[in-house]
N, C-alpha and C positions, 0 to 999 in steps of 0.2 A: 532767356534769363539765366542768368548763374545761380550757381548751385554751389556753395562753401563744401568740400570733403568733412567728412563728420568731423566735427570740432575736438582737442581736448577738454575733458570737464573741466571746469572751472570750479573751483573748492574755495568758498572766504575763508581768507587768511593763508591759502597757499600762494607764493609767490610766483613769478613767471620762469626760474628757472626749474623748478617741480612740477608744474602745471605742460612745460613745453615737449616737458622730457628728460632724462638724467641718466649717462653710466658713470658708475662711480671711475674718475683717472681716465677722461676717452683719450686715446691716443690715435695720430696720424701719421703718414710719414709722408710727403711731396716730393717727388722724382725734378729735378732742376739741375737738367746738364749743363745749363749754361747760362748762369743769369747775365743782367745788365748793366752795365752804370746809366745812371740816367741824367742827363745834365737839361736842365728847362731852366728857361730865363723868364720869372714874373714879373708883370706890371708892378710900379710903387708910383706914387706922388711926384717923389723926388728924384729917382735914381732905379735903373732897374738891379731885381734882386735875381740872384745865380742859387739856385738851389741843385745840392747831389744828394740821390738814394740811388738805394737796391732797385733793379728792375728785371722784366720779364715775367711770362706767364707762371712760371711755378712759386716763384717769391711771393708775387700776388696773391697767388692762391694760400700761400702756404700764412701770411701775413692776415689773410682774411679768417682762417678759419681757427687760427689760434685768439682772435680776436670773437668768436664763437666760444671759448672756453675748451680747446682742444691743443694737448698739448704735442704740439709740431714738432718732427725733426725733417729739415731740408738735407735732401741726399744731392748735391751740386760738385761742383768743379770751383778751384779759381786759378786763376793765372796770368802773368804781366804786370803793368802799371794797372790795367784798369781790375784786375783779380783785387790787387793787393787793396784799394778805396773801399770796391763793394762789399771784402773780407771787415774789415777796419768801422767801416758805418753797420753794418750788420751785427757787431759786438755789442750794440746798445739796444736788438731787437730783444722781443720774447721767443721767438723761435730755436731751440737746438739744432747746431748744422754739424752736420756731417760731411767732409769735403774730402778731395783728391789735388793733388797738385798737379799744374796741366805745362807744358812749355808753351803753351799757344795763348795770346791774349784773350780775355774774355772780351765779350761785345760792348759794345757804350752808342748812345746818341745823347745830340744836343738838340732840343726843341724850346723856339721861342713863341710863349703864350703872350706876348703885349698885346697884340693885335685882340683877342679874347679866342683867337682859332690857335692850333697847333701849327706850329711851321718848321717844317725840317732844314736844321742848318747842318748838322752833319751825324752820319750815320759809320761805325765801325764794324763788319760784322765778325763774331765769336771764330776761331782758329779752328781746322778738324781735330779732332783728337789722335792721339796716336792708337795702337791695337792694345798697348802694355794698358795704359787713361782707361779704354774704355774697358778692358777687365778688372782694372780696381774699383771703377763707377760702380760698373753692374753688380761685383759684390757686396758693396757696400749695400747698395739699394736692395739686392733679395731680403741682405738681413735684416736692416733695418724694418722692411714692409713687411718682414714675419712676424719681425718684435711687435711691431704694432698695431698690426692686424687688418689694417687699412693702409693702402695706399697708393695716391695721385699719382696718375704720369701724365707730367704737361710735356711740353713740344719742345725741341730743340729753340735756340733764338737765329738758327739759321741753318739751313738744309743741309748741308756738311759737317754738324760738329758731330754727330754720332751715327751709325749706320742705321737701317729703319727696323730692320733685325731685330737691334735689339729691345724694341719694344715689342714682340713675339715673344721672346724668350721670359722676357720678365713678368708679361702678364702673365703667360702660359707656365712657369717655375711657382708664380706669387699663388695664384688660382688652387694648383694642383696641392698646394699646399696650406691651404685653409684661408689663404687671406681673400678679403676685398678687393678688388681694385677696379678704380673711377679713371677713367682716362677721357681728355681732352684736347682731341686731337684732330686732325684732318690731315687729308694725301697721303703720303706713302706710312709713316707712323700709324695713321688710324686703320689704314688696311692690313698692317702686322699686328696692330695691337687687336683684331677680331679676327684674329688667325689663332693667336694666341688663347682666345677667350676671356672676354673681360664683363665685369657686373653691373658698371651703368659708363654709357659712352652718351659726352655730351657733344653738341656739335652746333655749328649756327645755318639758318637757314641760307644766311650770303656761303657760308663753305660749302654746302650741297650743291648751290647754285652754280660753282666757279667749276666743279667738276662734275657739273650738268647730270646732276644726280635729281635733282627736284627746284622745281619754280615757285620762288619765295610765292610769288601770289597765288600759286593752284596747292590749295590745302591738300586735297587728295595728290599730289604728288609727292608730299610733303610725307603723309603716309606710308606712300609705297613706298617711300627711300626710308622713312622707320623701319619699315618689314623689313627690308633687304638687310639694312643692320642687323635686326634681330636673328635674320637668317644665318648671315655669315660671324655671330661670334659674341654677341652685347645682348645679356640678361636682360636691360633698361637700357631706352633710348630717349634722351631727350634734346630737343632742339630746338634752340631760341632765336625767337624770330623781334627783337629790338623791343618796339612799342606794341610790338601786337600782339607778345605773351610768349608763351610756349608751349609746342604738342610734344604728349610723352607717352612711350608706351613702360606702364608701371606694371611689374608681375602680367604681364599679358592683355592689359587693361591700356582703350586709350584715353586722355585724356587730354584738356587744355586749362590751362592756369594763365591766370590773371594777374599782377602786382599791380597797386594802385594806382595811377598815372601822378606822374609827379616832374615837376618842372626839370629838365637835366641841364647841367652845368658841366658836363665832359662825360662823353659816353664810352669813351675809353676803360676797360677791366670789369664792366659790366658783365660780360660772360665768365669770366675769372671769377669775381665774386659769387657768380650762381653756382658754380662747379662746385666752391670752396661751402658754402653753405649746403650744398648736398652732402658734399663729404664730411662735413663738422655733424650733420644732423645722423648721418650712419654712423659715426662715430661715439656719438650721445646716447645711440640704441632708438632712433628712432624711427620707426615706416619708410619704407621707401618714400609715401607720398608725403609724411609732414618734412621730411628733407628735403622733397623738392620745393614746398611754401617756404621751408627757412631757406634754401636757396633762390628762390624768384625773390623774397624781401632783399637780400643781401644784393643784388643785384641790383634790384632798383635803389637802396638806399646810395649803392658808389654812385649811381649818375649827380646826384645833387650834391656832390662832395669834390675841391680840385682832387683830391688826393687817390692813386689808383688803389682799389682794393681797401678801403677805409670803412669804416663806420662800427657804434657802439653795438655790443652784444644786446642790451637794452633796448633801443633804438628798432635793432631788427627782429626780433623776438617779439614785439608790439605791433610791428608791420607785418610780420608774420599771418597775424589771424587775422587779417583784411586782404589777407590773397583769396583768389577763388578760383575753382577747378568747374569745368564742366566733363562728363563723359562725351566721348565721338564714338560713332559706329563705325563698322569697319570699313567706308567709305569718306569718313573724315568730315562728317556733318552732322553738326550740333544734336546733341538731343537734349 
């Protein structure tokens, strides 16, 4: 049976965002070397419709958690035709960006949803950076992540734009110096960024699987390659494994978390949102583990949503208190 992690009290007449948790101005920053254009083609009646946004991991996230009540600065790049769109459509987000200018194009795809699946019609990927790019990123992002005292590092949008380095350095500069930092990462990036030292590293059980780290289906595997994280460099490990929750090990504790099963409509930024909701909930002043319920609801809530990294603060702050955690023993079976 589950077991709900002790609840917040519930006070009549306090609202959900009192109740859930509160720092007064949480601030965050989101590491995004290189976001996306995104070009998807929807179903209509009459005529198909062409839709552009921002894309990529870090926007995602950075989009999700400002949507949490956390006020975001994106530390990015742009550059090219497709710099100048994602600059230009981002003007109308809530996110504050902090950018560098790059000579290399930023990345873009085109994906057509008619069919009701994703199908790849063309793919661009992002330019390397030069050595000059990535010493004004990296500064950029120390300061900003001191200023704020939290902050994301999501993945490059393709394996050449930044060296892997330098997520070493920025964890290990960001850390030494008082901040948070949540990374989200896999292969060469995730093994710098636990070089470095970092405070919660998220990751999915298919990423473990591909670098034959642990077997989505052997839960005790699942474990050991927790430990091993926590050994080489990650305070907090958490790993999401789709429909079937996630195991975490919080302050030295493991657990497994539940989000409510709910019908999904694009499982796409699912794990972006659960990042984004951890980081919004450390941001807010709240536990390690109610940020990870605010991050499993955000998560489940994007599957039921086209839109990546979507959904109301409301909405998942209500979904919130219908997650549920059990404890594992240190064999990775239920108690």
């Amino acid at each position: 049976m589950l077991v709900s992690l002790p609840p917040v009290a519930a006070v009549e007449g306090v609202g959900l965002e009192q109740r859930f948790g509160e720092t007064d101005a949480p601030r965050a920053s989101v590491f995004a070397p290189s976001p996306l254009l995104t070009v998807t083609i929807e179903p209509h009646p009459d005529e198909a419709q062409i839709h552009f946004h921002p894309g990529g991991q870090g926007y995602w996230i950075a989009r999700m958690a400002a949507a949490l009540g956390v006020d975001v600065t994106l530390c990015t790049s742009f550059g090219g035709e497709s710099g100048q769109v994602i600059r230009g459509l981002l003007d109308e987000d809530s996110i504050t960006v902090r950018s560098i200018e790059t000579t290399g194009d930023n990345g873009s795809y085109v994906h057509d949803r008619r069919s009701g699946e994703r199908v790849e019609i063309a793919e661009m990927p992002a330019a390397p950076m030069s050595r000059h790019e990535i010493d004004e990123l990296y500064g950029m992002t120390l300061v900003e992540g001191l200023e704020a005292g939290i902050c994301v590092l999501g993945g490059p949008s393709a394996p050449d734009v930044i060296p892997a380095d330098m997520y070493e350095r920025l964890a290990e500069d960001l850390t030494a110096n008082g901040a948070t930092v949540v990374a989200d990462l896999s292969g060469e990036p995730l093994a710098a960024v636990l070089a470095g030292g970092v405070a919660v590293v998220k990751v999915s059980d298919e990423e473990l699987a591909a670098e034959q780290r642990a077997d989505p289906d052997d839960i005790d595997s699942i474990v050991a390659a927790i430990h091993d994280l926590a050994a080489r460099g990650a305070s907090n490990v958490i790993v999401s494994r789709a429909e079937r929750g996630m195991v975490a090990l919080l302050d030295e504790r493991l657990v497994e978390a539940h989000a409510p099963k709910l019908e999904a409509v694009d499982h796409r930024g699912a794990g972006d949102s659960l990042t984004a909701g951890v980081a919004a909930g450390l941001a807010r002043g709240l536990s390690i583990e109610r940020a990870l319920l605010l991050g499993a609801a955000a998560g489940a809530m994007n599957v039921t949503r086209h839109g990546l990294a979507t959904g109301t603060r409301d909405e998942i702050e209500r979904l919130a208190e219908r997650v549920e955690c059990r404890p594992l023993d240190a064999l990775g079976s239920a108690r």
